[in-house]
Every structure is written in structure tokens, then in C-alpha cells.
C-alpha positions as CSV (number, residue, x, y, z in Angstrom):
1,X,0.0,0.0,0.0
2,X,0.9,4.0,-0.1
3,X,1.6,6.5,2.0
4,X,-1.5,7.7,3.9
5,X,-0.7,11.0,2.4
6,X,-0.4,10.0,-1.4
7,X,-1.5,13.7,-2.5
8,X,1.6,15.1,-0.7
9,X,3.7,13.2,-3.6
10,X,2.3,16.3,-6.1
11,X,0.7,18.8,-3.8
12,X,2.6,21.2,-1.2
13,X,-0.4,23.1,-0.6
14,X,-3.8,24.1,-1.7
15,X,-2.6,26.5,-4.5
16,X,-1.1,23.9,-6.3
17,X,-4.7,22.6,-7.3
18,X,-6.3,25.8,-8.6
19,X,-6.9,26.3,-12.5
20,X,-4.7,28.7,-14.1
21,X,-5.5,31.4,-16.7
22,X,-3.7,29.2,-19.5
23,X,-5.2,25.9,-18.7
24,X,-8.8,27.6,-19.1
25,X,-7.9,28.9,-22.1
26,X,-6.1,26.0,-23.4
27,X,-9.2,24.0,-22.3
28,X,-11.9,26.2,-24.1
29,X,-9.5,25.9,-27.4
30,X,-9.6,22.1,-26.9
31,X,-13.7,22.1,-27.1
32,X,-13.9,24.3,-30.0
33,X,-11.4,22.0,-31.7
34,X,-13.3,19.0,-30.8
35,X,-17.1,20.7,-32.1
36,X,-15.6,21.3,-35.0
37,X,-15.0,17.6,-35.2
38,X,-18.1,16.4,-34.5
39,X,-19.7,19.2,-36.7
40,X,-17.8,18.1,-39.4
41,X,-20.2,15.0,-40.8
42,X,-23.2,17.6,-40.1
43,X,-21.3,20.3,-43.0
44,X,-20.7,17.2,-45.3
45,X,-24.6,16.2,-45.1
46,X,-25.5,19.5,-45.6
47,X,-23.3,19.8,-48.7
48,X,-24.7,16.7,-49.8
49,X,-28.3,17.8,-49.4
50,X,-27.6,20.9,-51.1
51,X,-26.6,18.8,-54.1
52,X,-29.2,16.8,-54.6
53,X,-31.9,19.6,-53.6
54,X,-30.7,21.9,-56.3
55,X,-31.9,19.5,-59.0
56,X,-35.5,20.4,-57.9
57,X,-37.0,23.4,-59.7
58,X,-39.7,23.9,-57.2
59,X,-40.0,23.9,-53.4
60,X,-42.7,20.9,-54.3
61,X,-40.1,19.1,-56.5
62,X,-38.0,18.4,-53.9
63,X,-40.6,15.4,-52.7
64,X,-39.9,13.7,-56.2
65,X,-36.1,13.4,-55.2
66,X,-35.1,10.0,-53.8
67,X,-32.7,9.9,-50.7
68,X,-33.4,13.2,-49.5
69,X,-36.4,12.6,-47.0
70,X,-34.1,12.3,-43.7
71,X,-32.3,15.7,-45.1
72,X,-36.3,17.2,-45.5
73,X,-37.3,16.1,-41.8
74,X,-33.9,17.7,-40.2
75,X,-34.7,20.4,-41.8
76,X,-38.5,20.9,-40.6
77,X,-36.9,20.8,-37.2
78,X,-37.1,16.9,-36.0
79,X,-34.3,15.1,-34.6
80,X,-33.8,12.1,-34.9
81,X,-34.8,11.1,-31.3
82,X,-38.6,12.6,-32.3
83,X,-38.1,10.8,-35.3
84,X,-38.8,7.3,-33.5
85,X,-42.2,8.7,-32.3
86,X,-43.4,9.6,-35.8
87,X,-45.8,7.8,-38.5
88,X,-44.9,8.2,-41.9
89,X,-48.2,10.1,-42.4
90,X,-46.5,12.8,-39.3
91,X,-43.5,12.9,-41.1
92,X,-45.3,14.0,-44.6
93,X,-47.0,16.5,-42.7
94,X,-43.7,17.8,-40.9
95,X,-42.6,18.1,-45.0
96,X,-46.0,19.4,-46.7
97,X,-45.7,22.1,-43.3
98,X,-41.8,23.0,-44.4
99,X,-42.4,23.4,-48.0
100,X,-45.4,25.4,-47.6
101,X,-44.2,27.9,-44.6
102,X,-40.6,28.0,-45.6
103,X,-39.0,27.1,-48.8
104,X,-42.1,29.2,-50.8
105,X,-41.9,31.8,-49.1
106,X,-38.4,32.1,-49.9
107,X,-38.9,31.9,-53.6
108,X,-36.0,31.1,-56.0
109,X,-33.4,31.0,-52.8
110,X,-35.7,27.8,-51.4
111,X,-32.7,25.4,-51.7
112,X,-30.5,27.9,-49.3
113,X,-33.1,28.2,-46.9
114,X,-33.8,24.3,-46.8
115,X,-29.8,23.8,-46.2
116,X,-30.2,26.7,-43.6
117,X,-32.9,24.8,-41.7
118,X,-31.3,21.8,-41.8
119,X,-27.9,23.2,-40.2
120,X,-30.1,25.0,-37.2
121,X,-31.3,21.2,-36.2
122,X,-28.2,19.6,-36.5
123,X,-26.7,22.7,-34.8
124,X,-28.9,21.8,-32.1
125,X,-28.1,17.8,-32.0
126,X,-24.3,19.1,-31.4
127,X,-25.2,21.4,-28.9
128,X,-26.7,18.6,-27.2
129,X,-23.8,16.4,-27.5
130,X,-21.2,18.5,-26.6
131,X,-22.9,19.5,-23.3
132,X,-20.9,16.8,-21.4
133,X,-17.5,16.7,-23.3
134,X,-15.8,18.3,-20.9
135,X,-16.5,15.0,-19.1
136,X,-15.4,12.3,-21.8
137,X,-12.5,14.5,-22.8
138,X,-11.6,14.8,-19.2
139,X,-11.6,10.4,-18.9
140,X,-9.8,10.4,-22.1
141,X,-6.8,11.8,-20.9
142,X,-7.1,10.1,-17.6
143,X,-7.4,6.8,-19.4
144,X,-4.3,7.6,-21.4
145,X,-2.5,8.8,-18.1
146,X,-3.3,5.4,-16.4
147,X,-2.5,3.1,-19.3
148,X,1.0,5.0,-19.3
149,X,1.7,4.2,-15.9
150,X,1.0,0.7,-16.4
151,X,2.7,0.1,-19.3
152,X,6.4,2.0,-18.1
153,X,5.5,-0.6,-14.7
154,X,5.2,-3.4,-17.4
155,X,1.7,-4.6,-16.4
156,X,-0.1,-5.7,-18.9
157,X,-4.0,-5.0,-18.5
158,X,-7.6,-5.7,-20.6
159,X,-10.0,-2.9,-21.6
160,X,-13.6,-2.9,-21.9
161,X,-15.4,-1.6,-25.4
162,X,-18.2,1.1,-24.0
163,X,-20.8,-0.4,-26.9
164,X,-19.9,-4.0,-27.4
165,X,-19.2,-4.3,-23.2
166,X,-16.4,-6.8,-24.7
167,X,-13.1,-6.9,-22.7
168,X,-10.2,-7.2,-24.7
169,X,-6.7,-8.3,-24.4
170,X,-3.9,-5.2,-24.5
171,X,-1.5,-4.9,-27.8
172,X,1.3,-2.5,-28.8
173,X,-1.6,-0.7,-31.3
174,X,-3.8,0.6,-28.5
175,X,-4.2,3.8,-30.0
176,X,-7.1,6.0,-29.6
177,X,-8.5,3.1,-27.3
178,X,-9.5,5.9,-25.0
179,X,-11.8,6.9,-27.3
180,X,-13.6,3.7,-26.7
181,X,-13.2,2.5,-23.4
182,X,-15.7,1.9,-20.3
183,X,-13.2,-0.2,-17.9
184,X,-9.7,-1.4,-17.4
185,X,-8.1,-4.1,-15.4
186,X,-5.0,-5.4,-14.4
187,X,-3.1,-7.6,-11.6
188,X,-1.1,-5.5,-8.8
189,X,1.1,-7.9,-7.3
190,X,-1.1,-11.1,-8.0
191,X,-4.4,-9.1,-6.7
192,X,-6.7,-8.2,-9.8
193,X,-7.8,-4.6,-9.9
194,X,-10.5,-3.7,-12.3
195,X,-11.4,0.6,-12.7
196,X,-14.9,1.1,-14.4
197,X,-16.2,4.6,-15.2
198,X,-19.8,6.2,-14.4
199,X,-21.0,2.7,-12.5
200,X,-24.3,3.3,-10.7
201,X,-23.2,1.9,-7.5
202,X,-25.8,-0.5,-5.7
203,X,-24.5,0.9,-2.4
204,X,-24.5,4.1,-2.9
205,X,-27.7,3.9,-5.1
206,X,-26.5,7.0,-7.5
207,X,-23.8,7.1,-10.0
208,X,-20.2,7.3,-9.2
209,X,-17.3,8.4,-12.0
210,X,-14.7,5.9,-11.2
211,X,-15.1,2.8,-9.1
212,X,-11.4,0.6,-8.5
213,X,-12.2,-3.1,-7.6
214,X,-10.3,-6.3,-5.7
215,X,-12.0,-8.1,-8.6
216,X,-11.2,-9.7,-12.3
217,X,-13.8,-8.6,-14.8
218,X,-16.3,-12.0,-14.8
219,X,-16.2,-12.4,-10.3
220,X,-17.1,-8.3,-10.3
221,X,-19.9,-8.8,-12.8
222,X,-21.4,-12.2,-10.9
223,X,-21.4,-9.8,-7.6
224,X,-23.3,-7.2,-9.5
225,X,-21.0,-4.8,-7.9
226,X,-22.8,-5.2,-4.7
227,X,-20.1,-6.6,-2.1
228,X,-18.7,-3.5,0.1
229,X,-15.2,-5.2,0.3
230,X,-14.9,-5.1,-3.6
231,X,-14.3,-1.6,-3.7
232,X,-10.7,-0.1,-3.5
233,X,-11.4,3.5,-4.3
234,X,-14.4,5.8,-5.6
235,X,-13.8,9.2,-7.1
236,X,-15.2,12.0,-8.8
237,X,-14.3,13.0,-12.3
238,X,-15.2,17.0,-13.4
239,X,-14.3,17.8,-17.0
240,X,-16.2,21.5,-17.1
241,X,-13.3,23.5,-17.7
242,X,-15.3,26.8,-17.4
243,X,-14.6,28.9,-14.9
244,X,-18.3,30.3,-14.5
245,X,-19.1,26.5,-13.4
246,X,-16.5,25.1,-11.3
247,X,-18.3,25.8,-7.8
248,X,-21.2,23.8,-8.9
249,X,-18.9,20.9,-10.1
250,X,-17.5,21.0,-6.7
251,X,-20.3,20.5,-4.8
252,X,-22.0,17.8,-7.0
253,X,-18.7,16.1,-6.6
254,X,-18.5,16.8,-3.0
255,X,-22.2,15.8,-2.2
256,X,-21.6,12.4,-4.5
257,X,-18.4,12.0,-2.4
258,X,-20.6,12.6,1.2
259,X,-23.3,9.6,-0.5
260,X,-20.1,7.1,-0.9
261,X,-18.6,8.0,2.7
262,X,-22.1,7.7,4.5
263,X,-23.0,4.7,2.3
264,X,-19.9,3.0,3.2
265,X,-20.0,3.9,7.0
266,X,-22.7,1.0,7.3
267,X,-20.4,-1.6,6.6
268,X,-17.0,-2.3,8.1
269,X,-15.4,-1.2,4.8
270,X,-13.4,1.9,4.0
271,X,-12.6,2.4,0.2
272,X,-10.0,5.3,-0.9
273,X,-11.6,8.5,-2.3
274,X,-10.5,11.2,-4.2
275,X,-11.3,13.9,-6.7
276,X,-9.8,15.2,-9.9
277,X,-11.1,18.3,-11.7
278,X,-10.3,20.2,-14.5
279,X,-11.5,23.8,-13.3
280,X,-10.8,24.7,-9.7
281,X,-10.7,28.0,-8.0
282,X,-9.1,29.3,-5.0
283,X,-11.9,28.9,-2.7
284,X,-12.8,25.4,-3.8
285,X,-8.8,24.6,-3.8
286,X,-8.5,25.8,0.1
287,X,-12.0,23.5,0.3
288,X,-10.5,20.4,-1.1
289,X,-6.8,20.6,0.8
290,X,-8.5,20.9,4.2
291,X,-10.7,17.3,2.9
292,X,-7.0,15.8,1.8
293,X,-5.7,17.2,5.4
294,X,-8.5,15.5,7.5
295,X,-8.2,12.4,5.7
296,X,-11.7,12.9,4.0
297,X,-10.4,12.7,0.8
298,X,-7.7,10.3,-0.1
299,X,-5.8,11.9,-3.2
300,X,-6.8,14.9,-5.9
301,X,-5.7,16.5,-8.6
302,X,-6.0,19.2,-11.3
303,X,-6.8,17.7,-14.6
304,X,-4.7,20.4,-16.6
305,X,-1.5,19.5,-14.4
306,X,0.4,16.9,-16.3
307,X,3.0,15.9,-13.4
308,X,-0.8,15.6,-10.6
309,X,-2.1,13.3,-13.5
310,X,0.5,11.3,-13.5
311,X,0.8,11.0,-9.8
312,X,-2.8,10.3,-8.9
313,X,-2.6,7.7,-12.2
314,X,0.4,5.8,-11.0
315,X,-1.5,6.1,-7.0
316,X,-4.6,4.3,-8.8
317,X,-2.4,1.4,-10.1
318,X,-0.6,0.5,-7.4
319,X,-3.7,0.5,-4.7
């Protein structure tokens, strides 16, 4: 086991965990970058739909193209999640409705307006998307960070696909698995350890961002994640790297981190817990720090620091 004071390995005090002006900003040009990203297959349909659109004459003659119907529904505003709900004779309506208050209207320019509309829902199916990248970004990097530290300790490990739930065997091209990934797991000195992200933990009865086990993959899943004296460590993962928000990232993760301590309490187990966030001001810093110093919290860290991601990563694999 570690020190009882990991955090001391990469903290001295609590300034070292607040968010500097160049991190935010390096943070809020890594979002942009990856909207664009994911906006770029919405340009490319809308390209495409202007295409094959501007072989109709008329608003009407659009309905006589083939292959352009999902491009025609987008653009009358439904996403694809309403989409599920409709009949076909709602979705001719949703059509008839956008030819008839939109693309006439807009006489000869009708093709520009349909691309238009179509951009302004897709728009708002990225919006919706990217209001939690902070989060997946954030368990990207700490993914990377981990598998690092196990790989330069030689220990080999298996990850688990998020879609397929399949846990595969580690090779030399893991690339971009972090893109991909729900779990990892690995043996510490003969003991398995197995890290899953966003578990909703039976104990606690909410969701917790990272849950380390004393378990292989198959005896964790035939527990159901209910035995107490499975869990190693719980912690809190906040991606939001905006400034405006970090308060109220704090105390989500603090109240979550209260639910595990209180939940645990009732059993004679104590797991590990910690925190790592990506935006964190001086108040919340000083907050955090006097958690670490009173032994409420185990370890934390500030996601932008490369040397307290590495630290806290290289604490999680050797629990």
C-alpha cells in the first residue's frame, strides 16, 4: 500500500490545485477543436443535401427526389430522437408544413433556406452532445494517463469496449482506445484490480465516476458490484473546464463523495476517495486541501497539471 498521504507526492499546498488562466484557455480551445469535429459530418450532409436539392425546380419538386427525405425532416426541425415517435403520415405532414411555410416563401433562394434549416437542427443535435464533453475529454486523458503508468510498470491489462461491453486483451496498437473504453483491469502484485467509469453503484444507489475493484472482470460482474469489500477507491471526475461553473462541479462532486462515505459507513469497509477536476478556483482549492488534510479525501488533482495526472494515475495502479 501507499503513503497515507499520497497527495503530498504532487501537492505542497492548496494553490497547487487551482486552475490557471492558461489551462482555461487551453481548455476552451480544446472544445472548440473538438465541435468542429463532430460538426464536421453535419457540414458534409448539408453539402450533400444541397446537391441533390438543387436539381428540384420547385419547393414541391423536392418530394420527387429519392434519398433526401431524412435531409427534408432535419430540416422541418425533428431530430432524430422525435423521429422514433413519428408515422410516416407525421412525417409527410412535418414536409408538406416546411415546403409550404418556408421554402415558398423564400422563392427562387428555397434550396439555401432548406440547407439553412437543416444546419439549425443539426446545430442543435451538437449542442446537445457537446454538453458533457468536458466530461469524456476529461476520462480520455485520464485513461491515457493510467495506461501510461501501467505500461512504463510493465503490467499488462484488458479494456472494456463502451458499446460491445467486450473486454479485450492489450497490444502495442492501443491507439485511440481511450476513445472507446468503459473499464480497465490489471493484476497489482497477484491481486486483480479492475477501474470502471460512471458505475451506478448498488451501495451508494447513485452514480459514481470511477469505481477501482479487488476483482477480475467475470467475479465483479457475478457480484453485480454489490459486495462493500470489492471496492478499492471511488472518485469524482469534473471535465467542465469553465470557470463560471467550477463551484457547482465542486459541490456535485462533493455531495456524491458525502453519499459514498455515508454509504460505506454502514459496513465495516473503507474504500479510498478522491477527486480530480479540471476547473478549480481558490476557494474550492482551500475547500479540497482541508478534505485531503483530514483524511476525508484520499488523493486529488488538477486535470490540466500533467505531473498531478501522472501522480494520482500511478497512486490508482498500485492501490
Amino acid at each position: 500500500m501507499m503513503s497515507s498521504h499520497p497527495y503530498r507526492r504532487h501537492l505542497a499546498s492548496s494553490d497547487d490545485l487551482v486552475t490557471s488562466y492558461e489551462a482555461t484557455r487551453a481548455g476552451f480551445v480544446a472544445l472548440a477543436l473538438e465541435k468542429n469535429r463532430r460538426a464536421t459530418p453535419y457540414v458534409a450532409e448539408a453539402r450533400a443535401l444541397q446537391a441533390a436539392a438543387s436539381q428540384a425546380r420547385t419547393p414541391a419538386d423536392l418530394l420527387t427526389i429519392p434519398g433526401i427525405e431524412a435531409g427534408l425532416l432535419a430540416a422541418a426541425g425533428l431530430s432524430d430522437k422525435a423521429l422514433v415517435h413519428l408515422q410516416s403520415a407525421d412525417k409527410q405532414a412535418a414536409i408538406d408544413g416546411l415546403i409550404e411555410n418556408f421554402l415558398e416563401p423564400a422563392g427562387e433562394k428555397f434550396v439555401e433556406e432548406l440547407v439553412f434549416r437543416f444546419l439549425l437542427t443539426r446545430g442543435d443535435t451538437l449542442g446537445g452532445s457537446m454538453r458533457n464533453i468536458g466530461g469524456v475529454l476529461a476520462q480520455r486523458k485520464l485513461t491515457r494517463a493510467i495506461i501510461a503508468a501501467l505500461r512504463i510498470a510493465g503490467i499488462s491489462y484488458k479494456w472494456q469496449h463502451s458499446k460491445t461491453k467486450q473486454w479485450v486483451d492489450m497490444n502495442d496498437d492501443d491507439l485511440d482506445i481511450e476513445l472507446s473504453l468503459r473499464g480497465l483491469s490489471w493484476e497489482n502484485n497477484g491481486q486483480s484490480r479492475t477501474l470502471i467509469y460512471n458505475l451506478l453503484v448498488p451501495l451508494v444507489g447513485n452514480n459514481v465516476d470511477m469505481c477501482l475493484f479487488n476483482l477480475d472482470p467475470d467475479a465483479l460482474q457475478s457480484t453485480e458490484y454489490k459486495a462493500a469489500d470489492s471496492y478499492v477507491a471511488l472518485g469524482e471526475l469534473k471535465g467542465g473546464i469553465d470557470p463560471a461553473g467550477a463551484d457547482e462541479h465542486w459541490k456535485t462532486a462533493r455531495a456524491a463523495l458525502d453519499r459514498i462515505r455515508e454509504a460505506f459507513a454502514k459496513t465495516v469497509h473503507t474504500p479510498y476517495t478522491f477527486f480530480i477536476g479540471a476547473a478549480i478556483e481558490k476557494k474550492m482549492a482551500v475547500e479540497i486541501w482541508n478534505q485531503l488534510e483530514q483524511g476525508l479525501l484520499t488523493n486529488a488533482a488538477n486535470l490540466n497539471k500533467d505531473d498531478q495526472v501522472t501522480s494520482i494515475s500511478g497512486w490508482l495502479c498500485t492501490l
